[in-house]
C-alpha positions in Angstrom: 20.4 129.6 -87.3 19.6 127.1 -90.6 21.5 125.6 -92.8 23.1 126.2 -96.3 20.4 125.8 -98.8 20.9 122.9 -102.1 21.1 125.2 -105.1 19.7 123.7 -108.5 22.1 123.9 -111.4 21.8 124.0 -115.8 18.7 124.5 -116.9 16.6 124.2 -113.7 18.1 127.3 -112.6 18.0 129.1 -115.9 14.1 129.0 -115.3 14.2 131.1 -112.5 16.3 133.4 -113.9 14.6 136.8 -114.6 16.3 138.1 -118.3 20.0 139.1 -118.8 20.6 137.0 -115.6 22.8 134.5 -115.1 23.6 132.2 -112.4 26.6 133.1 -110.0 28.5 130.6 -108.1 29.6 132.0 -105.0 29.1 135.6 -103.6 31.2 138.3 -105.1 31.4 141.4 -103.3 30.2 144.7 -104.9 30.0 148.5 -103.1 31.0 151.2 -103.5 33.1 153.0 -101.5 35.0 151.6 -98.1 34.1 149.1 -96.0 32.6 151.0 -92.3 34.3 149.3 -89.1 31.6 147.7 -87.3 31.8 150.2 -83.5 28.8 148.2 -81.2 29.1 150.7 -78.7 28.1 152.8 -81.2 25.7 151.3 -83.3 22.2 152.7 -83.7 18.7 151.3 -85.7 16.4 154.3 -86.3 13.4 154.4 -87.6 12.3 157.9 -87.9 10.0 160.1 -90.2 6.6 160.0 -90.5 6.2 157.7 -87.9 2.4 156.6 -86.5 3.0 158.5 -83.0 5.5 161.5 -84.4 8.4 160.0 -82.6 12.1 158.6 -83.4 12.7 154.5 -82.2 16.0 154.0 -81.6 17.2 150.3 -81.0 21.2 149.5 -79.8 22.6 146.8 -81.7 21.7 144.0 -78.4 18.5 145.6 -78.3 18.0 145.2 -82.2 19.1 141.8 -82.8 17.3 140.4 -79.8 14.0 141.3 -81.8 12.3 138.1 -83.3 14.6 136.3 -85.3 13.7 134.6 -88.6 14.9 133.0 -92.0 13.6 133.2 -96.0 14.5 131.3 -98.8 15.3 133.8 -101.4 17.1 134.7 -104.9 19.7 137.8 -104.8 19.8 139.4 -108.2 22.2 142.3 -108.8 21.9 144.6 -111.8 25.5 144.0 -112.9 23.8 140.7 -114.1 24.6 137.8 -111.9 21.8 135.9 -110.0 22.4 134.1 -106.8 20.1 131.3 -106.3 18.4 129.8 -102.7 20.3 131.3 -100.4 18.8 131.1 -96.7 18.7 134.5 -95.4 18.4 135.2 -91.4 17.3 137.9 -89.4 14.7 140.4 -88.7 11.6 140.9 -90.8 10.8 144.4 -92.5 7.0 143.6 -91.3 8.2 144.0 -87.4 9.7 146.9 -87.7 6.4 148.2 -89.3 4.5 146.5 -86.5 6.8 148.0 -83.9 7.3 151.4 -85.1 4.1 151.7 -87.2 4.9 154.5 -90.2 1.4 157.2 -90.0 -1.4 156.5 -92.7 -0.1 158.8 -95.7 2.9 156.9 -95.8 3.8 155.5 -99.4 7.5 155.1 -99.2 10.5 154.5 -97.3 14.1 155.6 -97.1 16.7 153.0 -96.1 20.0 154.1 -95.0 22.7 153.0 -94.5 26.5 154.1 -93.4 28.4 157.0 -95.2 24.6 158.1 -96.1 24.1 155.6 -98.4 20.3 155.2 -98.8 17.8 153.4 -101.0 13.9 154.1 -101.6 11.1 151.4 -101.7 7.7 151.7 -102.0 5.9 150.9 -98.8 4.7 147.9 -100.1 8.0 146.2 -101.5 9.5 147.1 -97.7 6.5 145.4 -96.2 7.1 142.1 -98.3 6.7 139.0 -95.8 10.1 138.2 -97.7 12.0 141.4 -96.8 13.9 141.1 -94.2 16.5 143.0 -92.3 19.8 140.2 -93.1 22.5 139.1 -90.0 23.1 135.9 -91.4 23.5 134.3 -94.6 23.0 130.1 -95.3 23.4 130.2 -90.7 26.4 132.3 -90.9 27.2 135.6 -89.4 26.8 138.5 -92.6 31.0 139.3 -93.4 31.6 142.9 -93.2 32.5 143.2 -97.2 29.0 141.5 -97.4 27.0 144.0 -94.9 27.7 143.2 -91.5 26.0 143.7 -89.0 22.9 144.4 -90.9 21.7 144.5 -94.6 18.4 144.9 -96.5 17.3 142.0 -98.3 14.3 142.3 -101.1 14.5 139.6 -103.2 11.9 140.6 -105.9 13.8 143.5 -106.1 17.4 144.1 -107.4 19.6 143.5 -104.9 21.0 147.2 -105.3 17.1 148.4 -103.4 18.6 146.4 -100.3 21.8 148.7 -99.0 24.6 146.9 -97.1 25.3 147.9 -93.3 22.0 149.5 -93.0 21.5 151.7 -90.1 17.7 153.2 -90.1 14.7 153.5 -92.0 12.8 157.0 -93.1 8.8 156.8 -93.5 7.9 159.2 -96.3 4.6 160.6 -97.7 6.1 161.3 -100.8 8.9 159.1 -103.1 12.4 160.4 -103.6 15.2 158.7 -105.1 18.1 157.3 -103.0 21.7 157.1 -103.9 21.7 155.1 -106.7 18.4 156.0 -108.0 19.5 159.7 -108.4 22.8 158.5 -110.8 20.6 156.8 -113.1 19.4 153.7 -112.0 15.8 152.7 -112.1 13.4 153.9 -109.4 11.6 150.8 -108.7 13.8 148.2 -110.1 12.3 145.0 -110.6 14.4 142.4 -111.9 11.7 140.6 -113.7 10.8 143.7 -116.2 14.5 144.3 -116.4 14.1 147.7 -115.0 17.9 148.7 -114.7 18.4 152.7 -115.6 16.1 155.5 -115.2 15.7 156.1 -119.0 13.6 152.7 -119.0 11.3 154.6 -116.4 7.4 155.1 -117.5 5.0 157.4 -116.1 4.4 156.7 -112.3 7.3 155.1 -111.6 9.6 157.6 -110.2 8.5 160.3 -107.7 7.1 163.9 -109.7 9.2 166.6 -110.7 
């Protein structure tokens, strides 16, 4: 399942930084609300929506984490400013999913949710980044369950806030709508490397239309 990944340190690191970053030794834990109790007998992946053939794809969690397994090499930068560098992320890429259960032509965007409700938005084209990948493991260890367990999205040119923890389907869309976080102010796209943090920093096109 890999191995921990060498992290560079002092002003090799600050390079990669995108601004108001700064480098984070270890992983703290951030959420909001309580930890979910991982139930396999009751665990579901859907992917659902406007999906190519009109149906729902359900997958149990055997069924799900039998799919093709691989790993990316990739930053994690949260908006409450702390950068975690080179961590070797394993698991399931966004693209097989979309190869799998193909979204229809007019889709644009996706909802990923997650438990409680919890759900984030991402233009179709951030979600089918060769880099975004659908987490189990983190530097060849199983995900913790304050740290997403079983599953979390990971975007990494993205902050990490666009990847939910304990992720349990995807939504095709036609048209954008905010998620969670998007609809208590936080920026719709949220790239780390324009510093787009809050919704007031939004220009025209970036959020969905009123």
């Amino acid at each position: 399942m890999g191995h921990p990944v060498e992290r560079e340190s002092g002003e090799a690191a600050q390079c990669e930084l995108p601004p108001g970053q700064r480098v984070q030794r270890g992983w703290p834990v951030t959420h909001y609300g309580p930890v979910p109790k991982f139930r396999p007998e009751r665990w579901e992946f859907r992917v659902f929506g406007a999906t190519a053939d009109g149906e729902k794809h359900c997958w149990n969690h055997d069924e799900f984490t039998a799919l093709p397994y691989t790993t990316v090499v990739a930053d994690l930068h949260c908006v409450t400013k702390f950068s975690m560098l080179g961590a070797e992320w394993g698991g399931i890429p966004a693209r097989t999913i979309l190869e799998i259960a193909p979204p229809a032509p007019n889709v644009t965007h996706v909802m990923v949710w997650a438990e409680y409700g919890f759900s984030s938005n991402l233009r179709l084209s951030d979600f089918a980044s060769e880099r975004t990948i659908f987490a189990t493991h983190k530097d060849g260890e199983l995900l913790t369950a304050e740290h997403g367990f079983p599953l979390r999205l990971i975007v990494p040119h993205l902050y990490a806030w666009k990847g939910p923890k304990w992720v349990r389907g995807v939504e095709y869309m036609t048209t954008d709508r905010r998620g969670f976080w998007e609809e208590r102010g936080y920026h719709n796209i949220g790239d780390p490397w324009k510093e787009q943090r809050y919704s007031y920093q939004e220009e025209p096109g970036d959020g969905p239309e009123l």
